[in-house]
N, C-alpha and C positions, 0 to 999 in steps of 0.2 A: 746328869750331874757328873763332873768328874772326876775320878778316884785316883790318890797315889799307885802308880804299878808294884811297888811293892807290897800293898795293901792287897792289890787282885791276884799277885803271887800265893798267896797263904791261903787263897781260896781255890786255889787251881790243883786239880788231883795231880801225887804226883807223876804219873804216867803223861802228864801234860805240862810237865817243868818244859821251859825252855832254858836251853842248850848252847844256845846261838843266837847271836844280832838280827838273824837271817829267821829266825822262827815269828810265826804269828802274835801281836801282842793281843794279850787275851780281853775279853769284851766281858762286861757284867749285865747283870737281867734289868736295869733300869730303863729310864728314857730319853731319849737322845739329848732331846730339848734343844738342843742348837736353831740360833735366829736363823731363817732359812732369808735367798736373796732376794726375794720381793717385797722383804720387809727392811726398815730403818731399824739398827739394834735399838737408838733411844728413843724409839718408840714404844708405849707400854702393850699397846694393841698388837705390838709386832707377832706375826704367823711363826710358828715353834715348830721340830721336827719332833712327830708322834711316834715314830721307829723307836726300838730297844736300840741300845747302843750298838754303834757298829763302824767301821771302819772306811774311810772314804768319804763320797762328797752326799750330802742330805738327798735324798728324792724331790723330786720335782715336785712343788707347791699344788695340789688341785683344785684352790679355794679363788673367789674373786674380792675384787676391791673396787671402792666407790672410786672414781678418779678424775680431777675437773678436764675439761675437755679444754682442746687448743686455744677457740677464743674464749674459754672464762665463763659464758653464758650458761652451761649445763653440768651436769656431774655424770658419767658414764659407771658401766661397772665391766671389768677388764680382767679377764684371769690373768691369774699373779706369773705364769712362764714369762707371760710379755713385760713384765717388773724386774725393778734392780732395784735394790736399794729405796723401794715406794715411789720408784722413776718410770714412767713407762719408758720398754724401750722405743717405740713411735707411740706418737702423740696420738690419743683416740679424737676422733670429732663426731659432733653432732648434725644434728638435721636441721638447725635452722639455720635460717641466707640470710647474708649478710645484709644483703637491702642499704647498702650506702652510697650516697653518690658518687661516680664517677670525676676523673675531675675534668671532664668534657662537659659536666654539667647537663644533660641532657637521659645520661642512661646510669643504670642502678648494677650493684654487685649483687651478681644471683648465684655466687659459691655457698659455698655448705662449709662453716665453721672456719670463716673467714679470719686469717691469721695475718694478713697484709698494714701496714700502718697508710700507707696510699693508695689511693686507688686507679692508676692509669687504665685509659680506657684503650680498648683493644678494639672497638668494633670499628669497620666500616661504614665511612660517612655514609655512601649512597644515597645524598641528595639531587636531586636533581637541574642539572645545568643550565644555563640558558638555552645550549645549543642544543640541547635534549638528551645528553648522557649524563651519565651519571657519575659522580664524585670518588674516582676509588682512593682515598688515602686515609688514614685512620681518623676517628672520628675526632674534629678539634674544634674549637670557642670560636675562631674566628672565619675572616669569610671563606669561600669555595677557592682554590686557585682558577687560574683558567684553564680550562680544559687542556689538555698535551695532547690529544690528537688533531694528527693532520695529513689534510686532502690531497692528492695526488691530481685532481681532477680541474679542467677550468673552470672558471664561477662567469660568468655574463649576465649580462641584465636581461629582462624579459623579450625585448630584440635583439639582442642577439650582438647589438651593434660595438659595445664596451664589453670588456675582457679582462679577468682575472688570473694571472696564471702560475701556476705552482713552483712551490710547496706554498698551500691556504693554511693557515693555522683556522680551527677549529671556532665557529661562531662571528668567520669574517660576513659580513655583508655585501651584499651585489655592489656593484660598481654603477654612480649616478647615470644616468644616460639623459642628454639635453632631448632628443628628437621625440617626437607627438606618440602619445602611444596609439596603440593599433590596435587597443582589444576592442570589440562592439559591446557597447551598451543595449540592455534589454530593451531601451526604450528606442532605440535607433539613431539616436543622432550619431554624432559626430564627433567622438575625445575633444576636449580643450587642454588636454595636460597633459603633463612631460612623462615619457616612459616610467614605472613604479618596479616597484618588487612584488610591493604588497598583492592581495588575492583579491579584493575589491576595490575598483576604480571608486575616486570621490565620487561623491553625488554630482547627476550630468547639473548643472548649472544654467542651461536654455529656457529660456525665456519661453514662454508659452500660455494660450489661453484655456484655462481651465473652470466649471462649475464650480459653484463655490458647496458647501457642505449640504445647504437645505435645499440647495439647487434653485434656489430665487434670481440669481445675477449670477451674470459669466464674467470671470473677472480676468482681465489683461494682464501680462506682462507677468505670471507667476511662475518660478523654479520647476523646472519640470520634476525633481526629485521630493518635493512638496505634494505630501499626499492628500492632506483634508487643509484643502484652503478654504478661509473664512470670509465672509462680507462684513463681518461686525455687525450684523443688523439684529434685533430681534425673531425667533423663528417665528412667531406670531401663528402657528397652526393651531385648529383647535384642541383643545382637550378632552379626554374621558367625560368630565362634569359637563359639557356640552354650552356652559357659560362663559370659559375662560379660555384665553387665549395662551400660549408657552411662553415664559419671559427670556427661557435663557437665550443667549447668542447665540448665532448661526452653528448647527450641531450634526450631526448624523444619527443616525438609528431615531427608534421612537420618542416621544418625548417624556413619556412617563413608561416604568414597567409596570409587569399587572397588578404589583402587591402597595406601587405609589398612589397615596392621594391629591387632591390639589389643595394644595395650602395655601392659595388666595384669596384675599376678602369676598364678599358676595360684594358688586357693585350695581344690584339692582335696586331704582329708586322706592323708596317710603313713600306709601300712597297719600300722607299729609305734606309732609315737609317736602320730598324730593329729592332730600339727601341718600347718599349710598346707603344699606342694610349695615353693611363694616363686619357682619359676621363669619367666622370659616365657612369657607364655599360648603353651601347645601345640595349643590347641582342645581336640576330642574322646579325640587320643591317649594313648596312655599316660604316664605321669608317667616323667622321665628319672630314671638311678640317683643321684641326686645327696646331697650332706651337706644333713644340716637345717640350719641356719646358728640355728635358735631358743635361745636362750639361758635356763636353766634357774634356781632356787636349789636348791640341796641345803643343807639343816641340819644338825646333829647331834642329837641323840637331845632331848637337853632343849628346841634352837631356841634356843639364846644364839647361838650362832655360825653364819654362813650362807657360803657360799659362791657365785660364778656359774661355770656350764660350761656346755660345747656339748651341744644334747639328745643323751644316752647312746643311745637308738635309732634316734637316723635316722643314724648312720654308716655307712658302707658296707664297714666292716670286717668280713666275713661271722663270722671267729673270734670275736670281741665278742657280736655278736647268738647266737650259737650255746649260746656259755656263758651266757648269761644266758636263755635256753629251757632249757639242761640243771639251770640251780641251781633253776631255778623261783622266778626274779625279776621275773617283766614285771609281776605286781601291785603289789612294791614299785617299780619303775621309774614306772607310772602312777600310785600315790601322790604320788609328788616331783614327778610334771608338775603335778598337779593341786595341788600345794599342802598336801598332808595331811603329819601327823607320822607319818612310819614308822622302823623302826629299820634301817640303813644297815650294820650291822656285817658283813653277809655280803658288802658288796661290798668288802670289803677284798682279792680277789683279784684283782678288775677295776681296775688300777692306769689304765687309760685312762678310767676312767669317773670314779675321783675319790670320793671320801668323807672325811665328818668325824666327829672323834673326840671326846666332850667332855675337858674338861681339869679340870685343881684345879678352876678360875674355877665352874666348873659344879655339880663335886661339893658347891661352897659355897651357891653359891646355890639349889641342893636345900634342903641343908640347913637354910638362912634361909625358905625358904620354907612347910618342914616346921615347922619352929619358929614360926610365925608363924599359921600355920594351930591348931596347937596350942593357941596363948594369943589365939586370935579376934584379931589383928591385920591388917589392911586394909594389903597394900602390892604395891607395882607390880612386878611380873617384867618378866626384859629382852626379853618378851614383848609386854607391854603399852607399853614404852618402846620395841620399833620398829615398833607401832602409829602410834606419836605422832609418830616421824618419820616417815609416808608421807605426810604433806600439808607441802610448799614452807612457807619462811618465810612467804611473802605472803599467805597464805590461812590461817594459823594467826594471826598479826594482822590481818584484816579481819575472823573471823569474831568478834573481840573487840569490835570497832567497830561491828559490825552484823550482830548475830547471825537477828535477825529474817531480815532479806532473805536470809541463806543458809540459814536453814532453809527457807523456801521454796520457795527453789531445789532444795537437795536433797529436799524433799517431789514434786515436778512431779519431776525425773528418775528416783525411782524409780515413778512411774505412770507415767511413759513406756517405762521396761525392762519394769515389768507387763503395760502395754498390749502390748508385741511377743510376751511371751511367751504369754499368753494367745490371740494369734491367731494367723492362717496366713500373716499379712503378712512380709515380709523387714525391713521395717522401717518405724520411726513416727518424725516426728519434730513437732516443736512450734519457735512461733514465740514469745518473747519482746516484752514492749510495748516502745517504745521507753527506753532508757536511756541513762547518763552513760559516759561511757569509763572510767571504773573501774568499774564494776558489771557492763560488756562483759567486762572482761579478769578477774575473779572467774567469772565464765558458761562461759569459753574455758577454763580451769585446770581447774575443779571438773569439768567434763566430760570429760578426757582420765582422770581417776581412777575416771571412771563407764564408762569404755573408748565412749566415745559423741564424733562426729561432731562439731564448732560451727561454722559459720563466721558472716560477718556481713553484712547485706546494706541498700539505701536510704541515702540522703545524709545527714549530717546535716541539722538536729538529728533527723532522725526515725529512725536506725541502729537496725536491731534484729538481736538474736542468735538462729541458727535452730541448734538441737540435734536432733542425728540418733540415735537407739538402732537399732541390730538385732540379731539373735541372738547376737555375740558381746558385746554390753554387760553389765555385772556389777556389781551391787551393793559396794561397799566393808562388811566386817564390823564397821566401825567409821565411823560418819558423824564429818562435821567437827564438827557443832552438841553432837554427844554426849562429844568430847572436850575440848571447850570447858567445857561444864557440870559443874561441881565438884560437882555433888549426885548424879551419878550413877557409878555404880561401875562401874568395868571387869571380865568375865566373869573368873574363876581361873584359870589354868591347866591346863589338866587332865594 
């Protein structure tokens, strides 16, 4: 508090009157209380001096103060010596990083109580160049410069023959060279190509005769750089199951590993019917009792009317099979498999097996037909008209368009069914030159009616179509080329 000096005069003994400008001004027993400088006066919280009163400048503050730090984020606590005025005199900071993006985009601010309004980035690029150094210029957005170092040295091509000569700037490339190169192939031939740079010569390109992958046929004229050349053929080795042959293409290594099954039908015959089992390969075992699921025609007596059913002998209906041993039908039943006209009227007791009856329709066209035979007329039974429908619209109009190339075709498919039947082979097949994608897909149709194999193999334009015959392939009674030709007459009835 402070007190008028004339006031502290009248308390001052008088042996301690002052005398002079130049004498001590006297001090009272109070407290200082003066704002000290770490504090703001208009602050109410401001730090006071605790001292009695006294003369000169307050004692130094020993107390501390909460204080926000540089960037904002935290509140520190800071003895008041480093205060002015509730100012620090430096700025306190905190512990935590800034973690903001650079404006390189790529790296982050790892300072501690980050005061920056930007963030330019400082570090070195150190990417790497193409020429295999490294980037030294501060890290930036956009692309590498090109390298600034340079060669003092020749550069030449791998012979030696062309010449580069100094100063290289850094990431030039060898100089083309026209003349053969000189390095040896492992394989021994002979370079066909112009000096390189590169560390590996192309693949040698020499013609050469090589095994093909299953080692069935040695195949001519193949790239020497070509490791597993193929024949296209079927591997046809046996299998584990000891019943089935390998389907896939000409291959290497085994054809199954230990933990593969075969997932081939069983094509061992059904002791009634004859048909295949059809069920997942069993191996060696015996065939399970199962339905033939083969689907039959049955006709009627004249063949105008046809029917489909499920094959009448391989049911497992033991009553069915029984009766049909007791009437003494298994010769007409293997008639109908087989496609023959037999007369069906006794199976009108077997209502599960199914039979047809002719009708009026029929009894007429007897008739017309009788009548026509009679007075030498030439006319088509519905015989011969669902002849004409066993070939697709699209091969009954191609063979119009180009009769030539399908009689060809079917000329070559049946010496290929000849060729298997005449030998001990499981099957023949033949490889077509290459062709147009219509005369491909004529190849693939016409063969599925010859009960034979197509598929197609090689890139264009060189595709060619490989047809497969084996024992079960079968001639058509009626070629496509012969139903085409108006000059030729279709067989009577019999």
């Amino acid at each position: 508090m402070k007190r008028i000096v004339e006031d502290l005069l009248q308390l001052v003994a008088k042996e301690e009157e002052r005398t002079s400008c130049l004498d001590p001004i006297p001090t009272c027993h109070s407290s200082c209380n003066k704002v000290l400088l770490c504090s703001d006066p208009g602050d109410p919280k401001c730090h006071r001096c605790d001292n009695k009163c006294h003369i000169g400048d307050c004692v130094v503050c020993d107390k501390q103060q909460l204080v926000r730090c540089g960037c904002g984020k935290s509140r520190v606590f800071i003895q008041c010596i480093n205060l002015k005025n509730s100012k620090p005199l430096q700025q306190p900071k905190c512990d935590k990083i800034c973690n903001k993006k650079m404006l390189c985009g790529r790296h982050r601010c790892q300072d501690k109580c980050c005061t920056r309004a930007s963030h330019p980035c400082n570090v070195i690029c150190n990417k790497r160049l193409q020429c295999g150094h490294k980037c030294m210029e501060v890290c930036h957005t956009h692309r590498c410069p090109p390298c600034p170092n340079t060669s003092f040295d020749e550069l030449h091509c791998f012979c030696g023959r062309e010449i580069i000569y100094p100063p290289i700037p850094c990431g030039t490339l060898p100089p083309k060279c026209d003349q053969m190169c000189t390095r040896k192939h492992p394989c021994g031939h002979t370079p066909r190509h112009s000096c390189h740079s590169e560390k590996n010569c192309p693949p040698c390109a020499e013609l050469v005769d090589k095994h093909c992958m299953c080692g069935k046929e040695a195949l001519c004229n193949v790239p020497c750089h070509q490791k597993d050349p193929s024949c296209g053929r079927p591997c046809s080795k046996q299998l584990r199951c000891g019943t089935h042959n390998c389907i896939k293409l000409c291959h290497r290594n085994h054809c199954q590993s230990e933990k593969d099954v075969c997932i081939q039908k069983c094509n061992h015959a059904r002791k009634l019917c004859g048909h295949a089992c059809g069920t997942p390969c069993h191996g060696k075992t015996s065939c399970p009792p199962t339905l033939c699921t083969v689907w039959v025609t049955v006709k009627c007596g004249c063949g105008r009317k046809s029917s489909q059913l499920l094959c009448p002998l391989g049911s497992d209906n033991a009553d069915i099979q029984k009766r049909i041993k007791e009437k003494g039908l298994s010769g007409i039943v293997t008639g109908i498999l087989s496609g023959k006209k037999v007369d069906i009227g006794k199976f009108m007791e077997l209502k599960s097996i199914g039979n047809l009856d002719c009708d009026e329709e029929c009894q007429k066209d007897e008739w017309k037909r009788r009548l026509a035979d009679a007075f030498g007329v030439d006319t088509s039974s519905p015989i011969d008209q669902a002849i004409r429908e066993m070939y697709n619209p699209f091969l009954k109009e191609q063979v119009k368009i180009e009769p030539e190339f399908i009689s060809q075709l079917e000329d070559q498919m049946k010496k290929l069914i000849h060729s298997v039947q005449a030998s001990q082979a499981k099957s023949h097949q033949h490889v077509f030159r290459a062709m147009r994608p219509n005369h491909r897909r004529i190849v693939h149709e016409l063969a599925s009616y010859y009960n034979c194999q197509s598929w197609s193999q090689d890139p264009e334009p060189q595709r060619q179509v490989v047809v497969l015959a084996n024992r079960n392939s079968i001639i058509p009674s009626t070629s496509l080329t012969d139903l085409n030709n108006p000059t030729k007459r279709l067989k009577k009835p019999i």
